[in-house]
C-alpha atoms as one frame of an Amber mdcrd trajectory, in Angstrom:
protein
 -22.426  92.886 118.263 -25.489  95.070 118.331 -28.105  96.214 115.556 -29.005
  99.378 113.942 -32.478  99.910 115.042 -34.121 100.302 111.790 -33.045  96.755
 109.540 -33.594  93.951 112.507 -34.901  90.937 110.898 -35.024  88.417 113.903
 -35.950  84.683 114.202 -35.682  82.971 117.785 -35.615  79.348 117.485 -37.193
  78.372 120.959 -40.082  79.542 122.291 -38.772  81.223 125.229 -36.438  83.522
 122.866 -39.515  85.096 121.319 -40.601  86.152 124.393 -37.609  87.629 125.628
 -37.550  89.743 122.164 -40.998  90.707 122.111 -40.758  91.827 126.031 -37.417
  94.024 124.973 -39.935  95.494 122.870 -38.608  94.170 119.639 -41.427  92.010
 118.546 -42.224  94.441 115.558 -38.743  93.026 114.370 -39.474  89.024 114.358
 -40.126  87.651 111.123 -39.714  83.756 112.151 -40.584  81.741 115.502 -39.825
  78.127 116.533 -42.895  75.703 116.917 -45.289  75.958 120.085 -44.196  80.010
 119.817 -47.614  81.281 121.723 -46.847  84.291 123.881 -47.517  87.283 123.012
 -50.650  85.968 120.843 -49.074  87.612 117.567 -45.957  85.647 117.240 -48.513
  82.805 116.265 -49.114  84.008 113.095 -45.247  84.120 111.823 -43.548  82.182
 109.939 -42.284  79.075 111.856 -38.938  77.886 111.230 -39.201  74.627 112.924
 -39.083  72.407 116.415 -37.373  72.572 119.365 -34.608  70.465 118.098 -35.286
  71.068 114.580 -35.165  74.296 113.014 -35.180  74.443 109.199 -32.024  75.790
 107.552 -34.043  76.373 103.932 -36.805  78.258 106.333 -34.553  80.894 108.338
 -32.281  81.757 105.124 -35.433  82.334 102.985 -36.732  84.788 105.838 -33.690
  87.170 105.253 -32.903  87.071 109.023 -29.972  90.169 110.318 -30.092  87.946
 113.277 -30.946  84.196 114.736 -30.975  83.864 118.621 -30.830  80.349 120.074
 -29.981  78.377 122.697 -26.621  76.072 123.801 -28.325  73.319 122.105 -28.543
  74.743 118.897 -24.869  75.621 118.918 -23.894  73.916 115.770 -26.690  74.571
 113.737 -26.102  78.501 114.666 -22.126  77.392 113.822 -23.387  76.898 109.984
 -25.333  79.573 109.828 -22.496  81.876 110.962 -20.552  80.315 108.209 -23.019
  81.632 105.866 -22.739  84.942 107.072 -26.008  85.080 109.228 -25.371  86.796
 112.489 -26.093  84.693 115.288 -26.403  85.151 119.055 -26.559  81.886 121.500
 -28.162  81.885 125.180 -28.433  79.774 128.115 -31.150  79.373 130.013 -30.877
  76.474 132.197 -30.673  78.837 135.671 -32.412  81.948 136.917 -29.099  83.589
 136.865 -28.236  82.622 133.112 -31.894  83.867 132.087 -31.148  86.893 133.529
 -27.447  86.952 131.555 -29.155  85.881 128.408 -31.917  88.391 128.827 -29.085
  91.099 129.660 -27.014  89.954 126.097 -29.827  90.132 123.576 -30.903  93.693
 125.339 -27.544  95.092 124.474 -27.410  93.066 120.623 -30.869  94.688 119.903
 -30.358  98.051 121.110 -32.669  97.644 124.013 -32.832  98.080 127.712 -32.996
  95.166 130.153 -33.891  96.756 132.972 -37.579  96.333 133.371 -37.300  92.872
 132.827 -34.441  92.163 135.090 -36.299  94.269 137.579 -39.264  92.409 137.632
 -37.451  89.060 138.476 -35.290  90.540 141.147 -38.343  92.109 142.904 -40.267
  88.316 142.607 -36.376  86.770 143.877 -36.677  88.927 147.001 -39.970  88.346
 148.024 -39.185  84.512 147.560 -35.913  85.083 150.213 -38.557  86.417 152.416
 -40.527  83.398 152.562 -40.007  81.307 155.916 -37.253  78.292 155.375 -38.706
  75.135 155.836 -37.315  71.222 154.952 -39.770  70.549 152.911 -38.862  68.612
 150.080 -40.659  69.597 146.968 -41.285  67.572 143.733 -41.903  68.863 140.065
 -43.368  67.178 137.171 -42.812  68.001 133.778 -46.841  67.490 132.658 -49.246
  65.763 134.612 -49.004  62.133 135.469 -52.048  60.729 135.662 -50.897  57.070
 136.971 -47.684  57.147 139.154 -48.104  53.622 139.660 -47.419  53.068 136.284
 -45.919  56.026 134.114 -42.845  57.025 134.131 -42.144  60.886 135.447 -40.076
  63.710 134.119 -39.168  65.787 136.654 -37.110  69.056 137.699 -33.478  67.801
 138.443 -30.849  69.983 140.095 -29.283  71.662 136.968 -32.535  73.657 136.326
 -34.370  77.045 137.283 -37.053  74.964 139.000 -33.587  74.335 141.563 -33.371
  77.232 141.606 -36.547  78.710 142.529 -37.660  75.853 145.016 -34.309  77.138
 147.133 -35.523  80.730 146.568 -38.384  79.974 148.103 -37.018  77.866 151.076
 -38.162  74.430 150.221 -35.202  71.546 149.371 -35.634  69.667 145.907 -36.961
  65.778 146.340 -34.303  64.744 143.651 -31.130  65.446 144.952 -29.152  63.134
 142.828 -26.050  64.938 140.869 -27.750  63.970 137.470 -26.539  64.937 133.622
 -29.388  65.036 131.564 -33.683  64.608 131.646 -34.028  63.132 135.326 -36.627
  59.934 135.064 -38.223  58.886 137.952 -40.671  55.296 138.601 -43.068  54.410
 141.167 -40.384  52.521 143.440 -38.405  55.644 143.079 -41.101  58.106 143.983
 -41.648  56.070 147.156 -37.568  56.114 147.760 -37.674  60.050 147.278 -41.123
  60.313 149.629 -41.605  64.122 148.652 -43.667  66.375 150.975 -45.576  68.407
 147.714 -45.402  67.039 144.309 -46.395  69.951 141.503 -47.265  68.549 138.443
 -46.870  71.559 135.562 -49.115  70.559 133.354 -48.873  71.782 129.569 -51.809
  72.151 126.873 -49.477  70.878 124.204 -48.982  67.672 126.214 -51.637  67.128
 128.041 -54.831  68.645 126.731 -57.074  69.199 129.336 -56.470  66.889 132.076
 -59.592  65.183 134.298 -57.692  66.792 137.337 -59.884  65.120 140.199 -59.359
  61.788 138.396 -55.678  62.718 138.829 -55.676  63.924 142.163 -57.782  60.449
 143.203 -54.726  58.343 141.522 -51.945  59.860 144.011 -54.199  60.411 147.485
 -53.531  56.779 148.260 -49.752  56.567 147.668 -47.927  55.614 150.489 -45.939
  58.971 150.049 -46.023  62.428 152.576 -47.429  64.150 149.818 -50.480  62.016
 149.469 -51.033  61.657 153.180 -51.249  65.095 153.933 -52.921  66.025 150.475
 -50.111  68.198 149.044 -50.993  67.497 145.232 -50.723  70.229 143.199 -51.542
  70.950 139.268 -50.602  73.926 138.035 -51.113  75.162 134.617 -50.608  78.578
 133.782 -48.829  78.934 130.390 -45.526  80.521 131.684 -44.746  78.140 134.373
 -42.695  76.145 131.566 -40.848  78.700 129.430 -37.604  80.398 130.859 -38.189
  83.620 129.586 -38.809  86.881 132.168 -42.114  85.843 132.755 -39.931  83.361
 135.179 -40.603  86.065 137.599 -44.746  84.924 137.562 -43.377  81.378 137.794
 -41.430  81.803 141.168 -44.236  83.991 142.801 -46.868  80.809 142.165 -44.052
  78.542 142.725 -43.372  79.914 146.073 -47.332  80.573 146.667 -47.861  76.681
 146.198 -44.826  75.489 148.051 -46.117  77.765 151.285 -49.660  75.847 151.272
């Protein structure tokens, strides 16, 4: 399926999705964004047409979309609105090489090339091969935990891009557990795990503005590798969460931080 170039009316219902569109070049063409939609700037000011998990039927029909992109997630809420005639186009975006398949697929339904994108990653991907292996087993954080003593972490489990781009950048991931689902970790399983670098990706939406050497204090005296040879890391640059093609900036610092 592809689009004339002149009558796109498109509405992404993850954050990620905008991107993608608006780095095709289409973002002229969006007329409705999913919550938390924040890069580029403008898509802040359309029309939202709901969460994450949540997009509004009532919204996206009244916005007279030609097409709604989501994710594997949103498979049967795209299912109804096929049945009503909206075109639909669904993505994955789970591992660096399904970004790059999902990037390729709404470049060729929009009438756009894929190739600068695609580019960019691939160039990031082989300057990440080049990095020296090590066994260094690297943990990631979903936001920042400011007690690990006591608060329970979300972190990067094997079916994700952060896999992905650890091995990229030859470091092993802490969590090597065959997992389905949101991997959950506790104190007594941090110390079980006994990462060499934990990165905590810290988000604005989560966690505000974090008192990062109050942070940093909590984990220097866990009896972990990490702590004892002061390989905390926050990180907190607004791509480092969203699998769109900026996923290339997110394996360069990736790999920068996992060298130190």
């Amino acid at each position: 399926m592809t689009l004339s170039l002149w009558s796109q009316r498109i509405i992404t219902l993850s954050p990620s999705l905008s991107e993608i569109v608006s780095g095709l070049g289409k973002e002229r063409d969006l007329v409705g964004v999913s919550a938390f939609a924040s890069y580029p700037k403008s898509v802040t000011k359309l029309p939202q047409v709901g969460g994450y998990f949540s997009p509004s039927l009532e919204v996206i029909i009244s916005l007279r979309p030609t097409l709604v992109i989501g994710q594997d997630h949103h498979q049967a809420f795209l299912d109804k609105l096929k049945v009503m005639g909206v075109p639909v186009l669904v993505t994955k975006l789970n591992s660096l090489k399904e970004i790059q398949q999902s990037i390729q697929s709404i470049a060729k339904t929009i009438n756009e090339s894929a190739e600068t994108l695609l580019t960019e990653i691939q160039k990031a991907l082989k300057k990440a091969h080049q990095t020296p292996k090590q066994r260094k087993k690297i943990l990631i954080t979903y936001g920042v935990i400011k007690n690990p003593k006591r608060d329970t972490m979300f972190i990067a489990g094997k079916s994700t891009f952060f896999q992905d781009i650890i091995h990229a950048c030859g470091a092993q991931n802490a969590f090597s557990e065959s997992f389905i689902g949101q991997p959950r970790l506790r104190f007594e399983n941090l110390i079980a795990i006994n990462p060499d670098q934990v990165i905590m990706l810290s988000s604005v939406l989560t966690d505000g503005k974090p008192d990062q050497k109050a942070v940093l204090n909590a984990w220097s005296t866990l009896p972990i590798h990490a702590s004892k040879t002061d390989n905390i890391h926050i990180l907190d640059d607004d791509y480092l969460l969203i699998p769109s093609h900026r996923v290339a900036q997110t394996i360069t610092k990736l790999c920068e931080t996992i060298q130190k």
